[in-house]
N, C-alpha and C positions, 0 to 999 in steps of 0.2 A: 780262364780259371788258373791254368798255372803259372801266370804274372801275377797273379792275388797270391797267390802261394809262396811265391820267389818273393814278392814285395813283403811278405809276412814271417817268411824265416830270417829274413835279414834287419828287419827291426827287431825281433825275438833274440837275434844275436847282438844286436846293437846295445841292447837295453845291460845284459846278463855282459859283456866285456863288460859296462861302462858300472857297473854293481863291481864287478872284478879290480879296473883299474882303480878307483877310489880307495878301495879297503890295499892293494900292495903298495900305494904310494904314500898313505897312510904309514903303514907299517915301515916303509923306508923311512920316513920322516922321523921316524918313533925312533930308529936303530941310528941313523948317522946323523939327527938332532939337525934337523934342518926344520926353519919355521913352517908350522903348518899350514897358517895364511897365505904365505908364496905360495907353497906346494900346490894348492885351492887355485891360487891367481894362473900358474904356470901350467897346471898338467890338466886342471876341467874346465879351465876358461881357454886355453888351446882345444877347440875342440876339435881334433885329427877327424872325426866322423862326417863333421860338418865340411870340413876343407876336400875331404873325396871326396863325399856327395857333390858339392858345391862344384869343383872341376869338372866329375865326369859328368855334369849336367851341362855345364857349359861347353865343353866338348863336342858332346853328341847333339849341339843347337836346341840346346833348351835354354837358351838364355834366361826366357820370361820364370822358368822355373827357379832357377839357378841365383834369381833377383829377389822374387817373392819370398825364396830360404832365407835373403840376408835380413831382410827386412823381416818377414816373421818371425823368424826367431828373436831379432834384438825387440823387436816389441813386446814379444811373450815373457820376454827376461823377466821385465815388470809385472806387467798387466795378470801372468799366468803362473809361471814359476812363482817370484817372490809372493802373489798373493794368495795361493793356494798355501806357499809353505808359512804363512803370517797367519793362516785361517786355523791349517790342522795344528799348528805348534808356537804359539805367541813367545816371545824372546827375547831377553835383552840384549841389545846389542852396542859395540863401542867401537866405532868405526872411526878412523883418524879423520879429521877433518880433509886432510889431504887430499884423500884417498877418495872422499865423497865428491871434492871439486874437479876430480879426475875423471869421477864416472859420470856428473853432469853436464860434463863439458864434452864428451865423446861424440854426443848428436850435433851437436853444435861444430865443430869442426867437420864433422860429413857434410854439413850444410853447404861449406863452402865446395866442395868437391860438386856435388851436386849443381850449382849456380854454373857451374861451365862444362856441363854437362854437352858432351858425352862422355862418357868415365871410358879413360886411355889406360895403356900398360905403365904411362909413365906415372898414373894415377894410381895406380896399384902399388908400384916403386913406394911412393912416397905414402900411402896407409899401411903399407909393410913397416915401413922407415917409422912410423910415429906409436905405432905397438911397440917396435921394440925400443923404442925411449921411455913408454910405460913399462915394460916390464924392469927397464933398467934402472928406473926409478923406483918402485916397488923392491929391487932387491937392494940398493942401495938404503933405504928408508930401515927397510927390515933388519937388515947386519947394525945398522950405526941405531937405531933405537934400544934404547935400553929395558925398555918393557916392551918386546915385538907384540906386535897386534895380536900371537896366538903362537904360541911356542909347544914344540912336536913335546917339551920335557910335560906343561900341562894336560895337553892330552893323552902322553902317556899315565901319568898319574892315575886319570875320568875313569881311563879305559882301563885299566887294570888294578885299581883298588876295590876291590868288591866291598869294604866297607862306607864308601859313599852314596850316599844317595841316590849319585847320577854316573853310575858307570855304566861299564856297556856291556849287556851281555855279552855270554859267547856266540849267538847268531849275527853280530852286529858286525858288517864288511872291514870295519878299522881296526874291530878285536879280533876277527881270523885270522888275519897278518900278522898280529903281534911278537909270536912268535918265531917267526923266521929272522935270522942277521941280513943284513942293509943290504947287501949284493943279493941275496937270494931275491928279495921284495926287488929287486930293479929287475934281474930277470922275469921277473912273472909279470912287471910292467908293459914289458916289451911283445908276452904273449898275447896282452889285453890289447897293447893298441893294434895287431896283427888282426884282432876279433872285430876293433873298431874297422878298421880298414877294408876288411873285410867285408863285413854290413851293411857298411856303408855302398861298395861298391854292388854289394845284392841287393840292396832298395833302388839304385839307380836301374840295374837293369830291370826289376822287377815295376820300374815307376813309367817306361820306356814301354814296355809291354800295355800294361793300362794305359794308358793315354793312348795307345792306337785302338787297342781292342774293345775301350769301352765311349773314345772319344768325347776324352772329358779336357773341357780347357787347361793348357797347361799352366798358366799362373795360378788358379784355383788349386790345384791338386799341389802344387808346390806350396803355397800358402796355408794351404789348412791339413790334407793326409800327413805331408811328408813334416810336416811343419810338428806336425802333434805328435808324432813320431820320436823325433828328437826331443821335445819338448818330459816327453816322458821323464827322461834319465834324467833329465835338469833336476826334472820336481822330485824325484827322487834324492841325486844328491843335494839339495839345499834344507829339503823337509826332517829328510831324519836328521842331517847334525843337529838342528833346530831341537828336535822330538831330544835329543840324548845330552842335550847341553852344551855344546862343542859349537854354537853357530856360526862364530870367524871362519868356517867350510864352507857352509852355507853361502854366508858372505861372498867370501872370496871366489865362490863358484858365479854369482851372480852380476858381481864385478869384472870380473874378468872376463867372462865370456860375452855379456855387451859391448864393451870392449872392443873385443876381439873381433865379434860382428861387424862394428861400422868399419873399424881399421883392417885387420892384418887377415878376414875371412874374405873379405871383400876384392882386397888387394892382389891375393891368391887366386881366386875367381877372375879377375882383372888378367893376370898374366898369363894365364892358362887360356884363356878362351877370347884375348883380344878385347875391343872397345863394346860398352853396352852402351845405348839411347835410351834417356830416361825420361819416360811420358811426365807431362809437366802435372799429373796427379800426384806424382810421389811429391816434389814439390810443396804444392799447394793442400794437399792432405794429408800422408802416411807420414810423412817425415817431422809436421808437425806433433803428429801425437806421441808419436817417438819422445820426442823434446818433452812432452808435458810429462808425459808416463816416467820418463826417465829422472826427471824435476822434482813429481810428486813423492817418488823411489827414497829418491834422496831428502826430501825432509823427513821423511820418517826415518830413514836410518838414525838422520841428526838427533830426533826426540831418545834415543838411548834404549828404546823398546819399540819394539814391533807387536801391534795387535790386532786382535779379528779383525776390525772394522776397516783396519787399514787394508788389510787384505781386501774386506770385502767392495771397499772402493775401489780397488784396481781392477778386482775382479770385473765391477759394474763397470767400468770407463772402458773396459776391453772388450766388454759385449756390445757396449753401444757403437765404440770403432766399428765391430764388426756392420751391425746392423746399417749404418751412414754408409759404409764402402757397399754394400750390396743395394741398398736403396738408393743411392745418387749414382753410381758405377756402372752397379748391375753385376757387379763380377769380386771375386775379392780380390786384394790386394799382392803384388801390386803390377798394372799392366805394363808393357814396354809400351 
């Protein structure tokens, strides 16, 4: 019982930093006018909680665990995240076409990493090495665009004109910030990913304790608890920019941290814990749906607007993943 405990204060704080970090990096955006789209791509598509957890799983020879994170969370990105936040808050959205061919192409280059499977440290090198050629594209695209995808001066305007429509209240994580100058919001950055960091490393221990205490398989438990866990704060941040009119957050929270997943979380996980072996399931099953889920992702983006139904397709395409990996497997996704 007190590994359910340990596993449950440390998602409780994982959740409440990552509400924290969103609304001061926000507010740094708002003060030193940096675009808010980056900010989206760089600081919640980084996602520092995943990158502990993901280590100190691999670490302490959870690899299976450590794998099923990567892969369930890039699948959730779709299937769960974006189709939950398409369900509660339909949106317009205007995503550069770039930037779509960037995030459908992400699965696709895992692929080939995969094919000469066993994922090496030098294989990590080089998914570290190709995030940051996306991010360095994203911030180049951003400065030299003349209308940036989402600029911190518009959000500031949403967020603090109380005479529009669509501003934000004073409950709202990106209008708390508002108030403080640029340096103060990067300090309080710095306390939130100290929380992420944190959390992180208390759901690993507390994920270490279940799995012996209740012996529950470890790819399962990584795939689905830990998986939904994180999966939380996603849906969080993508829903309400969505809910307040600001979706380019949203977005760029969804983008970047798929992303991030097949490339630079993966790569991290790679160097920390050595070479993984990749049952020829992931292959022949998870990795496909990756591809479609992530496929399907991006033509909606393209249509300009996100709607229920689109969500609720994802949502359906993601239960039935579910359902096939348990009914032909036996187990969920994804095993070594």
């Amino acid at each position: 019982m007190d590994s359910v405990f340990i596993f449950i204060s440390g998602a409780m704080l994982l959740i409440y930093s990552a509400e924290k970090l969103i609304g001061y990096l926000a507010g740094a955006a708002m003060s030193l006018r940096i675009s808010a789209f980056l900010l989206a791509i760089v600081f919640t598509g980084i996602e520092f909680d995943d990158i502990v957890l993901g280590v100190a799983l691999n670490i302490e020879d959870l690899q299976d665990v450590a794998l099923g994170l990567v892969f369930g969370t890039a699948i959730s990105f779709t299937g769960v995240v974006l189709g939950l936040a398409a369900i509660l808050a339909p949106v317009e959205v205007r995503v550069p076409r770039d930037y779509i061919v960037l995030f459908v192409a992400s699965p696709l280059v895992l692929t080939a990493f995969v094919l000469t499977a066993p994922l090496t440290v030098v294989d990590g090198l080089v998914l570290l090495g190709l995030f940051a050629c996306f991010v360095a594209y994203v911030v180049a695209r951003e400065s030299r665009r003349q209308t940036p995808t989402f600029r911190n001066a518009e959000l500031s305007e949403e967020a603090m004109d109380s005479r529009t429509e669509r501003s934000f209240p004073a409950e709202v994580p990106l209008a708390r910030a508002r108030a403080l100058p640029g340096w103060a919001n990067l300090g309080m950055v710095v306390v939130a990913l100290a929380g992420l960091v944190i959390g992180a490393a208390t759901v690993s221990v507390g994920t270490r304790g279940i799995l012996e205490e209740y012996g529950i398989e470890g790819t399962i438990f990584g795939a689905t608890i830990v998986t939904a866990v994180l999966t939380v704060e996603d849906v969080f941040l993508t829903a309400e920019p969505f809910r307040k009119g600001v979706p380019a957050i949203g977005v760029g929270n969804v983008i970047g941290s798929l992303v991030f997943s097949v490339t630079g979380k993966l790569g991290v996980i790679l160097l920390a814990g050595g070479a993984i072996v990749v049952g020829p399931e992931v292959l022949t099953w998870h990795l496909p749906v990756l591809i479609v889920l992530t496929a399907l992702a991006a033509y909606f983006f393209s249509t300009g607007r996100l709607k229920r139904w689109h969500g609720c397709v994802l949502l359906a395409l993601y239960a039935v993943y579910w359902g096939v990996s348990f009914a032909v497997f036996g187990e969920a996704p994804v095993e070594l």
